[in-house]
C-alpha positions in Angstrom: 0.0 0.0 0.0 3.0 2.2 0.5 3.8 2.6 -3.1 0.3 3.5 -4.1 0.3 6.0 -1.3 3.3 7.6 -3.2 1.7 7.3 -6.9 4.5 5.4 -8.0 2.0 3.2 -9.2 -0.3 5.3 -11.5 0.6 3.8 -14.8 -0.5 0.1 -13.7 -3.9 -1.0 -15.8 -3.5 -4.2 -14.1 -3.4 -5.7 -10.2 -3.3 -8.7 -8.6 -4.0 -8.4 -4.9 -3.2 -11.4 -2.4 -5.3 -12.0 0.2 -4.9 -14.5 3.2 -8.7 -15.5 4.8 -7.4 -13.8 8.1 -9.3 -10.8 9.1 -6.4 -8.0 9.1 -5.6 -9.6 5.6 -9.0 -8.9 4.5 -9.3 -5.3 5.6 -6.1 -4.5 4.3 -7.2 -6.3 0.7 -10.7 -4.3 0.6 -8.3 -0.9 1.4 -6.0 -1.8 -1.5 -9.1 -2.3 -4.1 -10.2 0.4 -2.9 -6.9 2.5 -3.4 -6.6 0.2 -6.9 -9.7 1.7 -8.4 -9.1 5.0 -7.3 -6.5 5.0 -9.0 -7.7 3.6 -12.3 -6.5 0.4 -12.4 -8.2 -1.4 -14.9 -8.0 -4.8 -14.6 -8.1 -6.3 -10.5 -7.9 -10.0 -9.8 -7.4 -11.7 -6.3 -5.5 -14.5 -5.0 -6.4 -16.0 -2.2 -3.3 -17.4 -0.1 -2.5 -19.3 2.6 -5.8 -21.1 2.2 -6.0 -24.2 4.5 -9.8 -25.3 5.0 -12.8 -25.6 3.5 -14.3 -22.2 3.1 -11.6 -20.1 3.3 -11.6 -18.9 -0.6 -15.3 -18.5 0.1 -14.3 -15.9 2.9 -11.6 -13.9 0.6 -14.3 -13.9 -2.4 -17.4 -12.7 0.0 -14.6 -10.1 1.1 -13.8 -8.9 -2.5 -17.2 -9.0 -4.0 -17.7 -8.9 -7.5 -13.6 -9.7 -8.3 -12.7 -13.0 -9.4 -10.5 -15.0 -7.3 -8.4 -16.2 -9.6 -6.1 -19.0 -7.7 -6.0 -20.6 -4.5 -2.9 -21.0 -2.8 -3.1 -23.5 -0.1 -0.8 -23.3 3.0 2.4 -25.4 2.4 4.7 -25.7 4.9 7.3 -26.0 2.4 7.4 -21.9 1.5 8.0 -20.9 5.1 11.7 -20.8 4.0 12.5 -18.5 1.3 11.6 -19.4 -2.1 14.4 -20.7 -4.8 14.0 -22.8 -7.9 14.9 -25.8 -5.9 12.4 -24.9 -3.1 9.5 -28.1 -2.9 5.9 -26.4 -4.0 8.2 -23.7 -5.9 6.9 -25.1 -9.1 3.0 -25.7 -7.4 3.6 -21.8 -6.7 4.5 -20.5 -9.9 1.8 -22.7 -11.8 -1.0 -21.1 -9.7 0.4 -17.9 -10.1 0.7 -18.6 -14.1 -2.9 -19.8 -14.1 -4.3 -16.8 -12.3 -2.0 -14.4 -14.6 -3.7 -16.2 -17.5 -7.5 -15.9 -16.4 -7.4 -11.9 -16.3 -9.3 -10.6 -17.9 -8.4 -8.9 -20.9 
């Protein structure tokens, strides 16, 4: 949120916003949108993260409303390290986030 704060951001058409079904994740998501359309941004998608039950993209998508949630990322204790090539999910990871890149809409 920082950099849109600062407008260093104003010539993005396009956002992905990542949200974790954890209330202070929410808020901060719906403030970023918020900020996001403000600005013009075009295109918004969501990703939900960290998701590790059964309704927990339902709770980042009634958060966001009408914007698609484009992946899920389930909770993998194998990214609590920092993430390299080698790192196991590290491929899981980047597939999702290929997926969700892919399924904006145009």
């Amino acid at each position: 949120m920082e950099h849109m704060g600062r407008g260093t951001t104003s010539a993005l058409d396009t956002m992905l916003v990542v949200a974790e079904p954890a209330s202070s994740s929410l808020r901060t998501c719906q403030r970023v949108i918020e900020l996001a359309r403000q600005m013009g941004v075009q295109h918004l998608g969501v990703i939900a993260n960290k998701v590790r039950r059964d309704g927990d993209r339902e709770l980042v998508q009634a958060a966001v409303g009408d914007l698609p949630v484009l992946a899920v990322v389930p909770y993998l204790d194998d990214l609590r390290e920092p993430l390299t090539d080698a790192s196991p999910g590290a491929e899981q990871l980047l597939a999702l986030v290929a997926d969700a890149l892919d399924r904006l809409p145009a």
